[in-house]
Every structure is written in C-alpha cells, then in structure tokens.
C-alpha positions in Angstrom: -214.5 -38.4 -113.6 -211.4 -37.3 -111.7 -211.2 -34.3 -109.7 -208.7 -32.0 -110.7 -205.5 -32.1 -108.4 -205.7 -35.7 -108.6 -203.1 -37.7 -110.7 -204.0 -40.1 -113.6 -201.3 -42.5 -111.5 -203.1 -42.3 -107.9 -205.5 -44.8 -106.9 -209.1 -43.7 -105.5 -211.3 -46.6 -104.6 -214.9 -45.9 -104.8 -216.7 -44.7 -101.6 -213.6 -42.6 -100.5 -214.8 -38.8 -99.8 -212.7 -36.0 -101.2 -213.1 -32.3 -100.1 -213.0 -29.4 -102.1 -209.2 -28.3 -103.3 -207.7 -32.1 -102.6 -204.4 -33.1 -104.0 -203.5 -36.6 -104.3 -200.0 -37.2 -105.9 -198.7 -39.7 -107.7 -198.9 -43.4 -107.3 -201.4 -42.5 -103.8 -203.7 -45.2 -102.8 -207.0 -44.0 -100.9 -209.0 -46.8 -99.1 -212.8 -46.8 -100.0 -213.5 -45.5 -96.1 -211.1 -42.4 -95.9 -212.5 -39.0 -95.8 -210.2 -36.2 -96.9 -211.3 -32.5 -96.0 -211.0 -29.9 -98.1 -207.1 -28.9 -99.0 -205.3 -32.0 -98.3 -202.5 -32.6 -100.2 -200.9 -36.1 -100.4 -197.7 -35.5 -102.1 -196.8 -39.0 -103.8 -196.5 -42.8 -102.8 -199.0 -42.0 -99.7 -201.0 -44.6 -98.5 -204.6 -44.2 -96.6 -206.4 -46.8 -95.5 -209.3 -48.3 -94.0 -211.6 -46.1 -91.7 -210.0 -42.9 -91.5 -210.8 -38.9 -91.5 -208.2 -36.7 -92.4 -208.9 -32.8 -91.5 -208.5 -29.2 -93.8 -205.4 -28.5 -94.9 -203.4 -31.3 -93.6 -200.1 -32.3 -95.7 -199.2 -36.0 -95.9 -195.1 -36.3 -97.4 -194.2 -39.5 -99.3 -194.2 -43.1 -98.6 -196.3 -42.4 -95.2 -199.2 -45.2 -94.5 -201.7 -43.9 -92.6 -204.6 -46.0 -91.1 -203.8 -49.4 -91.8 -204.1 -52.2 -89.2 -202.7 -51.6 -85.6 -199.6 -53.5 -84.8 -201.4 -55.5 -81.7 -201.6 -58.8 -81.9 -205.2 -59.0 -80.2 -206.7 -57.4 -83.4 -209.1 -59.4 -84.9 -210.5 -56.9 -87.9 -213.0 -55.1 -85.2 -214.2 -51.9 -86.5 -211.9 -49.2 -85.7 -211.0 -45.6 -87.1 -208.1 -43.1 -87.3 -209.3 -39.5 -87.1 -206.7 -36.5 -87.7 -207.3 -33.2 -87.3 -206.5 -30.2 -88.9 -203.4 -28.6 -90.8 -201.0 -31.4 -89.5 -197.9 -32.3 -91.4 -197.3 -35.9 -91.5 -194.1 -36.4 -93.3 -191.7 -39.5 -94.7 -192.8 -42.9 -93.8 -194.8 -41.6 -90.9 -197.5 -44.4 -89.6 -200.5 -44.2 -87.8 -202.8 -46.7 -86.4 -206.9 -47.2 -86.1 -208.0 -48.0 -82.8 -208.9 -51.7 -81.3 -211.8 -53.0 -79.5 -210.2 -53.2 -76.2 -208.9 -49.4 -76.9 -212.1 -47.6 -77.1 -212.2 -48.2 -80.9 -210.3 -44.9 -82.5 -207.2 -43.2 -82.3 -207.0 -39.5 -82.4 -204.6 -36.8 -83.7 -205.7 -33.4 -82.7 -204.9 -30.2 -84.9 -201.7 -28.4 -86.1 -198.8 -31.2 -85.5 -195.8 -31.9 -86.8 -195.0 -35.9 -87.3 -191.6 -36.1 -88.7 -189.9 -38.7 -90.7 -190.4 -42.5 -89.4 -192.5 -41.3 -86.4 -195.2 -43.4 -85.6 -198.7 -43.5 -83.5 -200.3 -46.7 -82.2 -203.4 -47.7 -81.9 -206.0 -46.0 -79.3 -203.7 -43.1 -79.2 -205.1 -39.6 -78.1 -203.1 -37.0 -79.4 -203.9 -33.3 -78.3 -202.9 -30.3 -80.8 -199.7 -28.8 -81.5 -197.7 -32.0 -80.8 -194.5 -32.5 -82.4 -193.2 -36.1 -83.0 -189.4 -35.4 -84.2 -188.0 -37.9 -86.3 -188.0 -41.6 -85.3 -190.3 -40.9 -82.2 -192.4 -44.2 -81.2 -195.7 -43.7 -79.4 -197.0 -47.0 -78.1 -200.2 -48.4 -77.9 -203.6 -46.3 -75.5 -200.8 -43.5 -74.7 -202.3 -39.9 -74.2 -200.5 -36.6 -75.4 -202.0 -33.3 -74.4 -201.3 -30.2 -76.2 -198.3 -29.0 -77.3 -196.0 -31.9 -76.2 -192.8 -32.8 -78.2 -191.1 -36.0 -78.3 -187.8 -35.6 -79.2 -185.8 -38.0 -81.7 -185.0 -42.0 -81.5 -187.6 -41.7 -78.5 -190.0 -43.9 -77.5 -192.8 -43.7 -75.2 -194.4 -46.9 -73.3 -197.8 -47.9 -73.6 -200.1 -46.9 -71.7 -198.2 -43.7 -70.6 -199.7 -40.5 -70.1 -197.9 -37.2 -71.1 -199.0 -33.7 -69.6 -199.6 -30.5 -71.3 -196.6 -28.9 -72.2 -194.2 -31.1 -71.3 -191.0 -32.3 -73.6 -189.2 -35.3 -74.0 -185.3 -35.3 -74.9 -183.9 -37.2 -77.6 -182.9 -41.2 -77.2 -184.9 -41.3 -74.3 -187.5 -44.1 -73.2 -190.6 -43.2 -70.9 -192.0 -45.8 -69.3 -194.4 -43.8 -66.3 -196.7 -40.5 -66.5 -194.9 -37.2 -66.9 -196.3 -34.2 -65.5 -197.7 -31.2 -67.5 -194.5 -28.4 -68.3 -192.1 -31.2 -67.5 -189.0 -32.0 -69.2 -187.5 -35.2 -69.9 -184.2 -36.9 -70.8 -181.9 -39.7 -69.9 -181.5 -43.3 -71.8 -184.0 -44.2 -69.2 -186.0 -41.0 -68.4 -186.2 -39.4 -65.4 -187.7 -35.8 -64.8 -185.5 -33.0 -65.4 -186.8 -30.3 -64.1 -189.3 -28.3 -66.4 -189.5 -27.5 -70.0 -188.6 -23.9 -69.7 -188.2 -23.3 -73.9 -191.7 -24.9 -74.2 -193.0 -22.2 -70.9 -191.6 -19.6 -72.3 -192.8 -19.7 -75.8 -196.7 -20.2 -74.1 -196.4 -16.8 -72.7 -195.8 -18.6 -69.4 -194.5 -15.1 -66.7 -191.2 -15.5 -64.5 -193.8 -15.6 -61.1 -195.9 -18.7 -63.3 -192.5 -20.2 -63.9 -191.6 -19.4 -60.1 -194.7 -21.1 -58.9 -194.5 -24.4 -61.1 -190.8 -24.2 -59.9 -191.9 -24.3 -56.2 -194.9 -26.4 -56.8 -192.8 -29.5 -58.2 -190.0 -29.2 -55.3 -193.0 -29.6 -52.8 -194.2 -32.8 -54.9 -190.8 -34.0 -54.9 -190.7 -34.4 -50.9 -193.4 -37.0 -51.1 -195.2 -39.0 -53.5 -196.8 -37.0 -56.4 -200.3 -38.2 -55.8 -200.3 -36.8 -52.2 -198.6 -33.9 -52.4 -200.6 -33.1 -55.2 -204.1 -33.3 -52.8 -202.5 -31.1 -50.1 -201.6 -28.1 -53.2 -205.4 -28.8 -54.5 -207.1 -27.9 -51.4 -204.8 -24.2 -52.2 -205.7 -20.8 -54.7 -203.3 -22.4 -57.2 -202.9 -20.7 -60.9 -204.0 -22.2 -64.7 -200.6 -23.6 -65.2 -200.4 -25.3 -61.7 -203.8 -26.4 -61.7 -203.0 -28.2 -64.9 -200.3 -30.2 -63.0 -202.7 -30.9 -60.1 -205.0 -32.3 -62.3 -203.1 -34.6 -64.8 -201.5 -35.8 -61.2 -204.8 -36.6 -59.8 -206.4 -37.8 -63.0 -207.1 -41.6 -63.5 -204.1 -43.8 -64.2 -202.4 -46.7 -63.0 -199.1 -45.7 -63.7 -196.3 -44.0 -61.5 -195.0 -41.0 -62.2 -191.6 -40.3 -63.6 -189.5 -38.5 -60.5 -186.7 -36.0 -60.4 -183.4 -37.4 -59.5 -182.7 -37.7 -55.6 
C-alpha cells in the first residue's frame, strides 16, 4: 500500500526506505537502495538511484538524477554511495554522483545547500554545509568544499581541488589549485582576488577579523603560502586566521591559487 504524498504515477522499487511526511511527485523513480528521511519532497520527473541517503526536509526540483553511476571511466560497478544531508534544495537537472573505489567509496553533501539548475557534484566529493552551487557550476571528481562556499555560475572547479571555508568563486571562472578559506575568486582562469568580504561580512566576521585576514594574506603573498603560513602558525592567531593556516598546511598536493603580482 502506498503512502500518502506519493503519486499513483511515481515509481517506488521495493527495498527503498521512505520517512514519515515524504512526497514523491509525479512520474519519480526511487532505486530499491535510497533512503529518504522524513519530509522529502521530490517534486516530479526526479530520479534516485542506486545507494543513496537523502536527509529531513531536503527538496529535490524536476528532472534532477541523483545517485546514479559516477562519470569516471575507472568505475567498474564497486559499491559506492551518495549521502545528502539535511534541508538541501537540489533543483532542475541537478546531478550528483556515488563515490568510487579509488575515492574512498562515498560522496557527501553536507546540510542546508542550495544546488541550482544544471549544477552537478562528482564522485568522491565532500561537500561541507551551507554551500551554494549557482547555476551551471561543475564540481569535478575527490574535490573538497568546506562550509559555506559558493561557486558562482558557468564555473567549474578541477578535480582534486580543495576549496576553504568561506571562500567564493566568481562566475565563468575555472579553478584549477586550492583556494584558501575567506578567499575570493574570479577570472576566466582564476586567480585570487583578494577576500570574500560579502561572504565575511554576513558570518559576523568584525572590521579588526577582516583587518587581520587582510594582513595575514599580504604576509603569505611575499613567499610561498605553505611557508609563510608555518612562520604565522608558530603566532596567537584568531578562529578566522587559524582556519587559513590550517587548510594551507593541510594535506594536498596541489598549489595554491595566488593573488596577482
């Protein structure tokens, strides 16, 4: 027997989980491994596939596909899962990818972002919580996106690439080496810009935290990122610079994206 909220034209396949309050529109296909949490709503022609969670209150607009087979051609059917968090809104023809073997296996969304139309997440992703993917935005394959990062329109983002907390990425822009936490992005070929004040701002971030992220990244800029950033770390820094020193200092084998000289 059908739940209620679920439409005679939608397509459940036995073993899919479905939370309390669930709304699956018309013409929906759910894959026998999806879990959907309680207050889901897939609005119509949504597709959700193979091993994959989806949290409370997360909204899914029409003609997205969400957890079908990563677009990697090393893929060989392993076991792999997508897991979303909570009170996202994935909207038109939004994809998402499980992860692969060589990827740790899943790709994750975090909590409370906004995937607009045609975005899409790759495989072995690890998306923090509050991200926004604006429409169009490509994330490729194992990148890692902490909280509240945006990625502005027609972008895309090169695999493997690592994007701080807080940082944003402008519109038509490709990144192609790590960007530092607060940073801001833009160019046809990035490069930094600066920092993302409007994203600072909005966190509660003072003038004297601005100030010292300000005078932190001109100190960086006179060297290489990776040693200037030991000579701050031995310093009293504050929350928002020790989130730069960090994500700096963190394991990758990737360069950083510079400002211009």
């Amino acid at each position: 027997m059908r739940k209620p909220g679920i439409h005679p034209s939608a397509i459940i396949e036995d073993g899919a989980q479905i939370g309390e309050g669930v709304e699956v529109g018309p013409f929906c296909v759910v894959g026998p491994q999806v879990d959907l949490a309680d207050r889901v709503v897939l609005k119509s022609h949504v597709v959700v596939t193979g091993e994959t969670t989806i949290g409370e209150e997360t909204t899914i607009f029409p003609f997205a596909s969400i957890g079908e087979v990563p677009q990697d051609l090393k893929f060989r059917g392993e076991r792999a899962r997508l897991e979303i968090g909570a009170r996202n809104r994935i909207r038109e023809y939004v994809t998402m990818n499980p992860g692969t073997e060589g990827g740790g296996g899943v790709t994750r969304v975090g909590n409370d972002g906004l995937f607009m139309a045609g975005s899409h997440v790759a495989h072995d992703c690890q998306i923090g919580d509050r991200v926004i993917l604006v429409n169009n935005a490509s994330v490729a394959g194992h990148c890692h996106l902490e909280d509240d990062v945006i990625i502005g329109g027609l972008s895309g983002v090169h695999q493997w690439v690592r994007i701080g907390r807080g940082a944003m990425i402008g519109a038509v822009t490709m990144v192609t080496a790590d960007v530092i936490p607060y940073g801001l992005v833009q160019g046809p070929r990035g490069h930094l810009d600066g920092l993302n004040l409007v994203g600072l701002k909005r966190r509660g971030a003072t003038r004297a935290d601005i100030a010292a992220l300000r005078e932190m990244l001109t100190g960086l800029s006179q060297t290489s990122f990776r040693e200037g950033a030991k000579q701050y770390a031995r310093q009293d820094v504050g929350p928002m610079q020790r989130d730069m020193l960090e994500f700096i200092l963190g394991p990758s084998d990737r360069s950083f994206l510079t400002m211009k000289s």
